[in-house]
N, C-alpha and C positions, 0 to 999 in steps of 0.2 A: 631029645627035645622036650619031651611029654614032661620027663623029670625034672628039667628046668625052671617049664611052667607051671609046675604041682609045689617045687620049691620056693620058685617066687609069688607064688599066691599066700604061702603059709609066712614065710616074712612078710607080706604086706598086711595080714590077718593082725600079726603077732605087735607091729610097728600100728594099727590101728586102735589093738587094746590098749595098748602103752600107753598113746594120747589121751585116750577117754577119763585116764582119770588125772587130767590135766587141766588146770585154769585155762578158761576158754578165752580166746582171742576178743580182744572189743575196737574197734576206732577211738580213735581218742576226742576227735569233734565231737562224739554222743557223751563222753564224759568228763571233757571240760567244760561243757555247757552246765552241770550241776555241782563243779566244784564249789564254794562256796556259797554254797544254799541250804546251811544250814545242818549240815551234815560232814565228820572229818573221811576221807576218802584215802586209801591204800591203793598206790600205783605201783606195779610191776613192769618194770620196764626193759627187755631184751628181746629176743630171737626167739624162733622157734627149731634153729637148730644150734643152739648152742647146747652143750652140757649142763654148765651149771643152772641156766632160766630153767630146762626142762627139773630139773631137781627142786628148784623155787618152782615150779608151777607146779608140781606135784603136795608139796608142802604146803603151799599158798590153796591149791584145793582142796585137799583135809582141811583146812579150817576154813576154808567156805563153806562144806557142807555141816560143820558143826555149828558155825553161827551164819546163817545164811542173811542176817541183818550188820553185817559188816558188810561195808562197799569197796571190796579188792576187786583188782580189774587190771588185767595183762595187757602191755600196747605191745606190739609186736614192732621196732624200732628198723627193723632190718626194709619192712615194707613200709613202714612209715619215716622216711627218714628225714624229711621234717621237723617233725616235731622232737626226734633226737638232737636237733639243732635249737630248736626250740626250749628246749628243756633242760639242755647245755647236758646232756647225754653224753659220758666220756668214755666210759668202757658199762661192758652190761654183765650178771645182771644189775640191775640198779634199783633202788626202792625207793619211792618218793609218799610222805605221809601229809597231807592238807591235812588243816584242821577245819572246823566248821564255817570259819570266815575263809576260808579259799585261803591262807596262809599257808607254803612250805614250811612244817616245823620235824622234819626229817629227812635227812638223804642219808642212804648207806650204797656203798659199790659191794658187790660181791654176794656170795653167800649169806645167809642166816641160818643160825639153829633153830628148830622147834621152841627151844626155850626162848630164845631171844625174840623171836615173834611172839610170843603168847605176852612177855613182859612189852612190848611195844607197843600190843593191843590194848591193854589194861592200861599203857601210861597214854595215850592217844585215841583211842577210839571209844571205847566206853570204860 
């Protein structure tokens, strides 16, 4: 029994580093409210237990913390599911890009490579 609990303390340790360096959860009320205000905004939009979000939000936080003046921001769809109706949410992950009038001028479903986000930031955000 001791072994058990010694085991699942280290998976739970091991499933917490994981996260940490993962794009952090936000509501979506707190950043629809600034969508077009003057600034274009990068939306992440899936689960926090699917596969591919968590590989987008691993990706999506390396480049938070290199440009921490980009406004990326994870909705988590599975607890919000609303606004996956809202936002015509069809499969996740899903990327949605406003630009600084609050305009959708991007949707992707799926995956992105490092390169394909780096060129999306440069055609869209600065």
């Amino acid at each position: 029994m001791r072994l058990f609990f010694i085991t699942f303390l280290i998976l739970l340790s091991l499933d917490a580093i994981a996260n940490e360096h993962m794009l952090k959860e936000t509501q979506y009320k707190y950043v629809e409210q600034s969508i077009g205000k003057g600034k274009p905004y990068f939306l992440e939009l899936g689960s926090d237990s699917c596969y591919s979000c968590k590989v987008m939000g691993e990706l999506l936080y390396k480049v938070s913390q290199k440009h921490p003046e980009y406004n990326i921001y994870f909705i988590n769809v599975k607890k919000e599911r609303d606004v996956a109706l809202q936002l015509e949410i069809r499969m996740i992950p899903t990327q949605i890009i406003y630009d600084k009038n609050g305009k959708e001028v991007y949707r992707h479903i799926g995956l992105l490579r490092e390169a394909e986000l780096a060129d999306l930031f440069k055609k869209y955000l600065f």
